[in-house]
C-alpha positions in Angstrom: 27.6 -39.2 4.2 31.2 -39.6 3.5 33.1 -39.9 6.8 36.4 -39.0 5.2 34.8 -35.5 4.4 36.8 -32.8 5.5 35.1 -30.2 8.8 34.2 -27.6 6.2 32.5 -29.3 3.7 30.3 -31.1 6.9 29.6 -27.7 8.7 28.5 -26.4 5.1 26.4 -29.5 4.6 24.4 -28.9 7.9 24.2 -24.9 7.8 22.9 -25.2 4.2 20.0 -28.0 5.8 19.8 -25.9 8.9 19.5 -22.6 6.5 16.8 -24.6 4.1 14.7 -25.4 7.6 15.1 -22.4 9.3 13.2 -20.2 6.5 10.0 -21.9 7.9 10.5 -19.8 11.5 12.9 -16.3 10.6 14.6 -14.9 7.2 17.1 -13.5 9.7 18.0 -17.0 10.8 18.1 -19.0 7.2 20.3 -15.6 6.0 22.9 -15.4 8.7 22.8 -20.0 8.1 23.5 -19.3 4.5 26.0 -16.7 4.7 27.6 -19.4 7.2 26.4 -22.3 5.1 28.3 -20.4 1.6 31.9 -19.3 3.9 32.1 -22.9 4.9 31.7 -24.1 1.3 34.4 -22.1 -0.3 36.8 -22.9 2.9 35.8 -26.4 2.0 37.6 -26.0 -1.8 34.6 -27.9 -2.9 33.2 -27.7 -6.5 31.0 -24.8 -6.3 28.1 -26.5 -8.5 25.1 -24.9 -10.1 21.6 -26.9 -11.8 21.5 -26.4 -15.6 19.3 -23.4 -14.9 22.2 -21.3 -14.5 21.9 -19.7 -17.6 18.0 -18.4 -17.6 19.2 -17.9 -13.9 21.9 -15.3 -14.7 20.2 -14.1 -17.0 17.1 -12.8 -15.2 19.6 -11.4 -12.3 21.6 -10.0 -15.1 18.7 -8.5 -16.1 17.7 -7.2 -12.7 20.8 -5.2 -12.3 20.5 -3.7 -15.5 17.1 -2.6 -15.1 18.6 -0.8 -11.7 20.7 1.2 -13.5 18.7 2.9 -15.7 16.3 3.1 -13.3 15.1 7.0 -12.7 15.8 6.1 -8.5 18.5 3.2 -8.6 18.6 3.3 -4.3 15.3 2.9 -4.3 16.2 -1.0 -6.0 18.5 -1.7 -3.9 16.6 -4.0 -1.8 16.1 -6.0 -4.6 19.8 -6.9 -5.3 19.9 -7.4 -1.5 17.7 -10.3 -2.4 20.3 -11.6 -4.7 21.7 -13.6 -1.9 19.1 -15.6 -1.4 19.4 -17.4 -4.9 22.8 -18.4 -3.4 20.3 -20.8 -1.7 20.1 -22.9 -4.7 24.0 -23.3 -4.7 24.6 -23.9 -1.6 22.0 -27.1 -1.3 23.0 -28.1 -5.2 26.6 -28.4 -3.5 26.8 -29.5 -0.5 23.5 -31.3 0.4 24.4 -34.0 -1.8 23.5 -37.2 1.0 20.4 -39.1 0.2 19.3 -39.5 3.8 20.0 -35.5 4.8 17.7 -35.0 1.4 14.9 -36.7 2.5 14.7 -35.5 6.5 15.0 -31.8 4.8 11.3 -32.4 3.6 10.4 -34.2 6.9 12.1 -31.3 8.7 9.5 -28.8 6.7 6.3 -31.2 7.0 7.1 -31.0 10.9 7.5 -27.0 11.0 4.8 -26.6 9.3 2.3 -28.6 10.9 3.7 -27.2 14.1 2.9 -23.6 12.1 -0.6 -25.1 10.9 -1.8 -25.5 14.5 -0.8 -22.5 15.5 -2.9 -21.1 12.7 -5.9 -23.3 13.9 -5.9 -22.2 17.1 -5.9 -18.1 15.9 -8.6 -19.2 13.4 -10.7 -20.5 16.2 -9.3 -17.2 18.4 -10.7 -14.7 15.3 -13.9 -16.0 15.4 -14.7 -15.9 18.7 -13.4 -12.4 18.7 -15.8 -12.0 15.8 -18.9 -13.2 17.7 -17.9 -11.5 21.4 -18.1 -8.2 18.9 -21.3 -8.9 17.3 -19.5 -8.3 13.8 -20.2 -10.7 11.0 -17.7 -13.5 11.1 -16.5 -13.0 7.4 -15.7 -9.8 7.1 -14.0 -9.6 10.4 -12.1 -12.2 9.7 -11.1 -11.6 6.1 -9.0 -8.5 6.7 -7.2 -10.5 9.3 -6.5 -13.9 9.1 -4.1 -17.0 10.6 -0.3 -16.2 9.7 1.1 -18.8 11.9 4.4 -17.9 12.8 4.5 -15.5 10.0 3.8 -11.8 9.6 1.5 -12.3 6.5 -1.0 -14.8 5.5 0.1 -15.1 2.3 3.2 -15.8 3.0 1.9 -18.5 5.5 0.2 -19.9 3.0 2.3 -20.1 0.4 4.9 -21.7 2.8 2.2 -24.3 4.2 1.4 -24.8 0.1 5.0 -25.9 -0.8 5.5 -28.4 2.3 2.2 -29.5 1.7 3.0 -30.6 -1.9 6.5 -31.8 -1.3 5.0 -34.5 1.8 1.7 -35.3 -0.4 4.8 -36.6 -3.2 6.4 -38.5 -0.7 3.7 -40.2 0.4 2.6 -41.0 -2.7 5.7 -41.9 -4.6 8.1 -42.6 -2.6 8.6 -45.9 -0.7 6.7 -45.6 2.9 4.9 -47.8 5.4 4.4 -47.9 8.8 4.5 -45.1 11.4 6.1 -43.0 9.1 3.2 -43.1 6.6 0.6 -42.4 9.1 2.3 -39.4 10.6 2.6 -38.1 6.9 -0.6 -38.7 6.7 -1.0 -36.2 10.1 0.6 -33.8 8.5 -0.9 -33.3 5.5 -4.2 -33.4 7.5 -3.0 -30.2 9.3 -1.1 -28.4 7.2 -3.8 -28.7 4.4 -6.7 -27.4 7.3 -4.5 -24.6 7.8 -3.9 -23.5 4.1 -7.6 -24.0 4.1 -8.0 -21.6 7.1 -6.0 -19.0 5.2 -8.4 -18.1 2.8 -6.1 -17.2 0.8 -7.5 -18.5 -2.7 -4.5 -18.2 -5.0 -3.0 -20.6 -2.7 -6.3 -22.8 -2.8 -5.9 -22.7 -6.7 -2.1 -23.7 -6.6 -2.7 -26.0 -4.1 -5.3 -27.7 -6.0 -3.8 -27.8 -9.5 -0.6 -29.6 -7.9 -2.9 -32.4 -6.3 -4.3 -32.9 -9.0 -1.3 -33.4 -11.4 0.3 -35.7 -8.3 -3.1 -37.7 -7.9 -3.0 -38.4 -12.3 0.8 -39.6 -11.9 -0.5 -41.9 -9.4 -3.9 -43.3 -9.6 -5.9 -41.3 -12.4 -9.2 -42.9 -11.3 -9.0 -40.4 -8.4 -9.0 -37.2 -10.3 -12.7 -37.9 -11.1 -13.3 -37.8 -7.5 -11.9 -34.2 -6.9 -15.3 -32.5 -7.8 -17.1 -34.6 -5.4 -14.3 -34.1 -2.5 -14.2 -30.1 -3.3 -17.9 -30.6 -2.9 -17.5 -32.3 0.3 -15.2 -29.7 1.9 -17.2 -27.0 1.4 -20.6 -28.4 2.6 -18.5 -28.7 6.0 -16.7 -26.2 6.2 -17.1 -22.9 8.6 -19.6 -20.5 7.0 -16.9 -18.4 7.3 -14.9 -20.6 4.8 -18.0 -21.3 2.4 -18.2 -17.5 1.9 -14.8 -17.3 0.7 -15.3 -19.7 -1.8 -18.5 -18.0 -3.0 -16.3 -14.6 -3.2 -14.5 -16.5 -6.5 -17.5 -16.0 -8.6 -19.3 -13.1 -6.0 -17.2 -10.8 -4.4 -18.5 -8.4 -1.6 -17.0 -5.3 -0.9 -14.6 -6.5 1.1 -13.0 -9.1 -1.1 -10.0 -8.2 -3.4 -11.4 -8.9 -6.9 -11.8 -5.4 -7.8 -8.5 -4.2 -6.1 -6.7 -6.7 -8.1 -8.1 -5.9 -11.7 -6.7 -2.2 -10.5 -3.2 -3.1 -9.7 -3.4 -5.3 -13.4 -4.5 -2.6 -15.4 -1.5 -0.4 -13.5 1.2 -2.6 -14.2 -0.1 -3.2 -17.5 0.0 0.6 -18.8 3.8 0.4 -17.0 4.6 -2.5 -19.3 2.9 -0.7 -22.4 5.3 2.3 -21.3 8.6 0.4 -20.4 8.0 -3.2 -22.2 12.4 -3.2 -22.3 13.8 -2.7 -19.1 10.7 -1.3 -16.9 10.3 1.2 -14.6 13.6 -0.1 -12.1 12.7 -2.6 -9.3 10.9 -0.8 -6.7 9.4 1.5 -8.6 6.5 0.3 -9.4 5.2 0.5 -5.3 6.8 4.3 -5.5 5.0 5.5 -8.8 1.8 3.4 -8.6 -0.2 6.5 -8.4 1.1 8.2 -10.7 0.1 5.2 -13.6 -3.2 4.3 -12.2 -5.8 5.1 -15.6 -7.6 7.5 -15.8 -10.7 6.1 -15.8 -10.8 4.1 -12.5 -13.0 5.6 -9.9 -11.7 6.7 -6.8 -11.4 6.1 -3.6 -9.5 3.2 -5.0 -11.1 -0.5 -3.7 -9.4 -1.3 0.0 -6.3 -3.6 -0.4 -2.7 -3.6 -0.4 -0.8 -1.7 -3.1 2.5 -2.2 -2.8 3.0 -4.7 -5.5 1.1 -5.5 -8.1 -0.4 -8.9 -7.4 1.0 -11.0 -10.2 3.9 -12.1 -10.6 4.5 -11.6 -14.3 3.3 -8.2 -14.1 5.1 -7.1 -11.6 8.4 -8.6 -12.9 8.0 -7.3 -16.6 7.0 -3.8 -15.3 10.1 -3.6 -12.6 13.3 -5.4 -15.4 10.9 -5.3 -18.5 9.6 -8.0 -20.6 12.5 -9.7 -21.3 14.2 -10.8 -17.9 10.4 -11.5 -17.0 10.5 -14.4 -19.6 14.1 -15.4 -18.3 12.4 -16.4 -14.8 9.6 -18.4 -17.0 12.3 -20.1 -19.0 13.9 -21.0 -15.7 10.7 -22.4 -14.1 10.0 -24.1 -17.5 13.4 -25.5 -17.8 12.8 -26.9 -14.6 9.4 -28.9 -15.8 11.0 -30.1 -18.8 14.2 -31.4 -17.1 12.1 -32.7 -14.1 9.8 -34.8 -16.7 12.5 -36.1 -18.7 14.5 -37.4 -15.6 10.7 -39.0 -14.4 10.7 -41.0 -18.0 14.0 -42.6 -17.4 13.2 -44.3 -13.9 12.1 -48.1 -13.3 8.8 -48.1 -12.3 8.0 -48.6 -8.4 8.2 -45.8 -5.8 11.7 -44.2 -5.0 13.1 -41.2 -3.6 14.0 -39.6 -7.0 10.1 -40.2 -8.2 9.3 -38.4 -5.0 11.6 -35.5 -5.6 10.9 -35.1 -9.5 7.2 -34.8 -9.4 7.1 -32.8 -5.7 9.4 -30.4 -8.0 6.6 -30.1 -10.8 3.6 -29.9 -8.5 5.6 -27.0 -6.9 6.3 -25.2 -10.0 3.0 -25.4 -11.2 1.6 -24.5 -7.9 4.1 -21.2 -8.6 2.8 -20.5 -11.3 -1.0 -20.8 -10.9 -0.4 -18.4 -7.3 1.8 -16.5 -9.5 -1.3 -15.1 -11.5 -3.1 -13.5 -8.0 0.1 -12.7 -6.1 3.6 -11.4 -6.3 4.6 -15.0 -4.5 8.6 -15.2 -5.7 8.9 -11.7 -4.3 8.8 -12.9 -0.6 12.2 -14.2 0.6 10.9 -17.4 2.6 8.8 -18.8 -0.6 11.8 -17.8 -2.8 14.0 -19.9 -0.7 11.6 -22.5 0.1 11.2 -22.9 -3.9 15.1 -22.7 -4.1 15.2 -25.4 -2.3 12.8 -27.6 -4.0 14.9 -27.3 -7.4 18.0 -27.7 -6.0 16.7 -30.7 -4.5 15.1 -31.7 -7.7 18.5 -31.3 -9.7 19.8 -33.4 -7.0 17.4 -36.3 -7.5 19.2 -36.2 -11.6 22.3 -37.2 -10.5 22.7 -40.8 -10.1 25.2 -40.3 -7.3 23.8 -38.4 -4.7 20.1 -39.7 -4.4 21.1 -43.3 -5.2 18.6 -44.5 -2.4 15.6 -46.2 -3.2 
């Protein structure tokens, strides 16, 4: 860091880290940071900078706003241009984290949160089954309807949380430069955190999670991707009955798993789409109207599980703002691939901090975007920032001057 910076621009740097962090404990907290984080910035008078995404990016909020407006219940959306401000997340960390060092604790900062929000889930995971047993209810389908959340009010969004610090730690301890203590507490935490996301049976997240070790493990050593099968194996021949069953519910659900419920909210949004391909229904409306779209041929009472959304997150974008902005988020998250790739192919070989940042970024965006298929996962505000953050990070790690550390 820069010690002729002026107060501003070094209060905005550390309310846009403290901002990043706090999104792992309260959305209240990282919001009021941020809000703190962006006044400090412009009382800086320092470039205001955005990542090259800005366009797709603007676009799909553009988008947003005008589905609002000729949506049949525009108040009813308002919650989603609330959420506006947290993309200001992206240009807050794009312009003023720009320090090497402050870069790289961020990540630690997350990969100690969230083993600190793992173990809490461990311990509730051992608490919900020995509730399960003192009530003489089969483990499973006790548990399944409520599971660990950590410090969160949702397992899936303690999942997908625990997913993206989970991949971003995994990258640095495979591509960038690390020995010593620091390696082996890495090493602790991705022990932890990936128990918990284990815990959390929430299988999207098991899908993401898996896709994104795999692309990190071919970038590094490709002779260990043969090995997944056996190690998938392996974990499951250990692992709680409890957690074997939910692994079987991929290819045979019970009654209680949310296969069927799912294939109800996809045929919904999908006769929404058919309907309102341009500008859909308004955002929000979807959850208000779902009734009213269900076919006609689905048998009622509808399968237990949460309608509110509709459980994938290109569905549920393209039947809110229509088609259109949909595919101006997936030219944002595909711009970021591209760009990320490119920058990886013009760095010397060897571990380094960019290497680390650049293929985290990937294994995050395809993570996003294998979750995205089971779950609305860019609609919660603490993975939207938490993913925010990983592109702006990435960006950072393409410009030769800020992450010019090895």
């Amino acid at each position: 860091m820069n010690p002729g910076d002026s107060i501003p621009l070094r209060a905005a740097r550390w309310l846009a880290f403290a901002s990043a962090v706090a999104i792992l404990l309260s959305i209240a907290a990282s919001q009021i940071l941020l809000g703190l984080a962006l006044a400090a910035l412009l009382l800086s008078g320092e470039k205001l900078r955005l990542p090259r995404i800005w366009l797709p990016l603007g676009l799909f909020l553009l988008g947003t706003l005008i589905s609002l407006a000729f949506s049949e219940d525009p108040a009813a959306g308002l919650p989603q241009v609330r959420k506006i401000f947290v993309f200001c997340e992206l240009l807050i960390v794009f312009s003023s984290l720009r320090d090497a060092a402050l870069i790289r604790w961020l990540f630690f900062t997350w990969a100690g949160f969230a083993t600190i929000t793992g173990l809490r889930g461990i311990v509730q995971f051992s608490q919900k089954i020995q509730q399960a047993q003192q009530a003489g209810s089969d483990s499973y389908h006790y548990y399944v309807g409520e599971r660990i959340t950590g410090f969160m009010s949702h397992w899936n969004t303690f999942s997908a949380q625990e997913m993206v610090a989970l991949i971003m730690i995994a990258a640095f301890l495979l591509f960038a430069p690390v020995a010593g203590k620091r390696m082996w507490m890495c090493i602790a935490c991705v022990a932890v955190i990936g128990t918990a996301v284990v815990l959390a049976e929430t299988r999207a997240v098991w899908i993401g999670a898996a896709l994104a070790a795999l692309y990190l493990l071919w970038f590094r050593r490709r002779w260990l991707v043969a090995l997944a099968p056996g190690a998938i194996l392996l974990a499951y021949l250990v692992s709680p009955p409890v957690i074997r069953a939910r692994f079987d519910s991929l290819m045979h659900p019970t009654s209680v798993d949310s296969n069927q419920f799912r294939l109800v909210t996809w045929r919904t949004g999908l006769r929404m789409i058919q309907a309102h391909p341009w500008l859909g229904l308004g955002p929000e409306i979807p959850r208000i109207q779902f009734e009213k779209w269900i076919p006609a041929d689905v048998p009622r009472p509808l399968p237990s599980g949460s309608y509110i959304h509709l459980h994938n997150m290109y569905l549920q974008y393209a039947a809110e703002r229509g088609i259109p902005t949909m595919l101006m988020m997936m030219w944002l998250i595909g711009q970021v691939m591209w760009d990320f790739s490119r920058g990886l192919r013009t760095l010397p070989s060897g571990p380094s901090q960019r290497r680390f940042l650049l293929h985290g970024g990937i294994a995050v965006m395809i993570a996003t975007l294998a979750e995205g298929m089971a779950e609305y996962n860019l609609g919660d505000t603490e993975v939207l920032t938490m993913f925010l953050v990983v592109v702006a990070c990435g960006y950072l790690a393409l410009e030769k001057d800020v992450v010019s550390q090895p």
